[in-house]
C-alpha positions in Angstrom: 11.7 56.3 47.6 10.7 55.4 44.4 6.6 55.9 43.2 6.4 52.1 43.5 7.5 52.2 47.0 5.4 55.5 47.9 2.5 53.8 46.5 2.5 50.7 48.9 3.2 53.2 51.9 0.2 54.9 50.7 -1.8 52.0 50.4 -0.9 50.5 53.6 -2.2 53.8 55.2 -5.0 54.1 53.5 -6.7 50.5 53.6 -7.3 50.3 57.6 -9.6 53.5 57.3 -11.8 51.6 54.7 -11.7 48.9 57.1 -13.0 50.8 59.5 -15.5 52.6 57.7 -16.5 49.2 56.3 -17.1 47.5 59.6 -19.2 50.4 61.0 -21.9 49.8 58.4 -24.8 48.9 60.6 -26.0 45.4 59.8 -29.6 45.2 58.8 -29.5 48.2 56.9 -27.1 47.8 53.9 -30.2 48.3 51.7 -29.9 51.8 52.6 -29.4 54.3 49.7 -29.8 58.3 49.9 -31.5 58.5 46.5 -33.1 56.5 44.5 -30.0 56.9 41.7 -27.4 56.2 44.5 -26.0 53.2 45.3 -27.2 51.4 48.5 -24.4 50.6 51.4 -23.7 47.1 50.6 -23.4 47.9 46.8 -20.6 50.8 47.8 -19.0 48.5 49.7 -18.7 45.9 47.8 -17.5 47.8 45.2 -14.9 48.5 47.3 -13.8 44.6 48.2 -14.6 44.0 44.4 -11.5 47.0 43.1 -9.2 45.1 45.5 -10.0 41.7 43.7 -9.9 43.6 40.6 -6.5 44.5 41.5 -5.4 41.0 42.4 -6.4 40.3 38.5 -4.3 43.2 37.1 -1.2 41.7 39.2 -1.4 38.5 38.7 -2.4 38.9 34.8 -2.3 42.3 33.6 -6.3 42.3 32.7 -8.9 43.6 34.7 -12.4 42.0 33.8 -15.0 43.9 36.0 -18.0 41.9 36.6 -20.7 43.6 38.7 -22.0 41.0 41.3 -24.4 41.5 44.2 -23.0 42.0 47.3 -22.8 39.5 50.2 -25.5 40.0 52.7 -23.4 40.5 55.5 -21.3 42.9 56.4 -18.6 40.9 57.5 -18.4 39.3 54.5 -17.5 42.5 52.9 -15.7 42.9 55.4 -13.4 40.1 54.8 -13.0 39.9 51.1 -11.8 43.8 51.2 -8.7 42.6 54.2 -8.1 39.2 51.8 -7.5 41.1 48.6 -5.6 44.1 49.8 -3.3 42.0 51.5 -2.6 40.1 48.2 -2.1 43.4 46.2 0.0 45.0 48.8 1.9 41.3 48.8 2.1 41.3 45.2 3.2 44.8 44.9 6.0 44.2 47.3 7.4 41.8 44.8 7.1 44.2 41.9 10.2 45.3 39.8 10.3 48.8 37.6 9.6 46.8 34.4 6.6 45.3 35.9 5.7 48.4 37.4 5.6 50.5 33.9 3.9 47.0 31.8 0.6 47.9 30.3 -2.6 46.7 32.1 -6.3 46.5 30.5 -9.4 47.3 32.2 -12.8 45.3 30.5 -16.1 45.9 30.8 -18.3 43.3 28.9 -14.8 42.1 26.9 -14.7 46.1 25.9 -11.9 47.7 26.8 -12.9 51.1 28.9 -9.3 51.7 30.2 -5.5 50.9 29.0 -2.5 51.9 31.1 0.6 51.1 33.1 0.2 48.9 36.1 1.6 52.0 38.1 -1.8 54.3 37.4 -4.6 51.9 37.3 -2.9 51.1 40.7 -2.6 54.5 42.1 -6.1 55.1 40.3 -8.1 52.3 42.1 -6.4 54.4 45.3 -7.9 57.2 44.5 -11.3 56.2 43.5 -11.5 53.9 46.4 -10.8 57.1 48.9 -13.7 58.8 47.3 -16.0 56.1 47.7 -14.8 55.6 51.2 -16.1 58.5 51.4 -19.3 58.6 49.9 -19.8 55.3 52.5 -18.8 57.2 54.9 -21.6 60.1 54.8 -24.5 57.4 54.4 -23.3 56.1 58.3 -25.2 58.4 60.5 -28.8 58.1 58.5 -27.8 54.5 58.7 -27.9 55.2 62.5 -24.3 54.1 62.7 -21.5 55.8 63.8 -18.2 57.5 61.8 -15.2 56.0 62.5 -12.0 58.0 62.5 -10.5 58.8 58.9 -7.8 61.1 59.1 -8.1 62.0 62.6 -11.0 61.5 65.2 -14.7 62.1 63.9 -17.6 64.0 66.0 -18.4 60.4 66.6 -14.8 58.8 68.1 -14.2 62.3 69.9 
């Protein structure tokens, strides 16, 4: 299996647990934050749907341009841009070659660039970042007064 290959396996079993994580938000309550330096619910998730549109960008032109938007109001409109634009990278990444793979990417923040690299680690490191903030989301749930959904295995909450 090559890295390529290992990363869409990975990414294929990682993306319904931020799915789920991301539809347990309680609606109403998305303004929540657990300090006042934290991000609220609806800003962590959309940060979330935003990587995975990032990542469309980076596939389909090799630049990343992050622009920080407010998120949606709705939940399920998080919801719903997150399962769009993972499908599309995990489609796109299907139809990657080596070359491809290995090409140099750019990651911009107000036209600077913060981040230069192969396609290969800005991909496996919008994995990785996105884990952790699924799990940062995933610790605001309960004061939310929502629920946990299963991660890795069942939560005190799915048991």
């Amino acid at each position: 299996m090559t890295n390529l290959e290992f990363c869409i396996v990975r990414r294929k079993a990682e993306l319904p647990a931020t799915v789920r994580v991301l539809k347990a938000l309680p609606p109403g309550k998305l303004d929540y934050r657990p300090d006042p330096k934290g991000r609220t619910a609806a800003e962590l998730g959309w940060m979330l749907a935003s990587s995975e549109a990032a990542l469309v960008s980076l596939l389909n032109t090799g630049t990343i341009e992050w622009k920080s938007t407010p998120p949606p109001a709705k939940v399920e409109e998080i919801v719903a841009s997150f399962e769009r634009d993972s499908e599309a990278v995990n489609k796109r990444l299907e139809g990657l070659n080596e070359a491809a793979w290995q090409k140099k990417g750019s990651f911009l923040v107000e036209g600077a660039v913060v981040w230069e690299d192969t396609t290969e680690q800005m991909v496996w490191g919008f994995l990785f970042d996105s884990i952790h903030h699924r799990g940062q989301l995933s610790t605001y749930l309960r004061p939310m007064g929502g629920q946990v959904p299963g991660i890795y295995g069942p939560s005190a909450d799915t048991q």
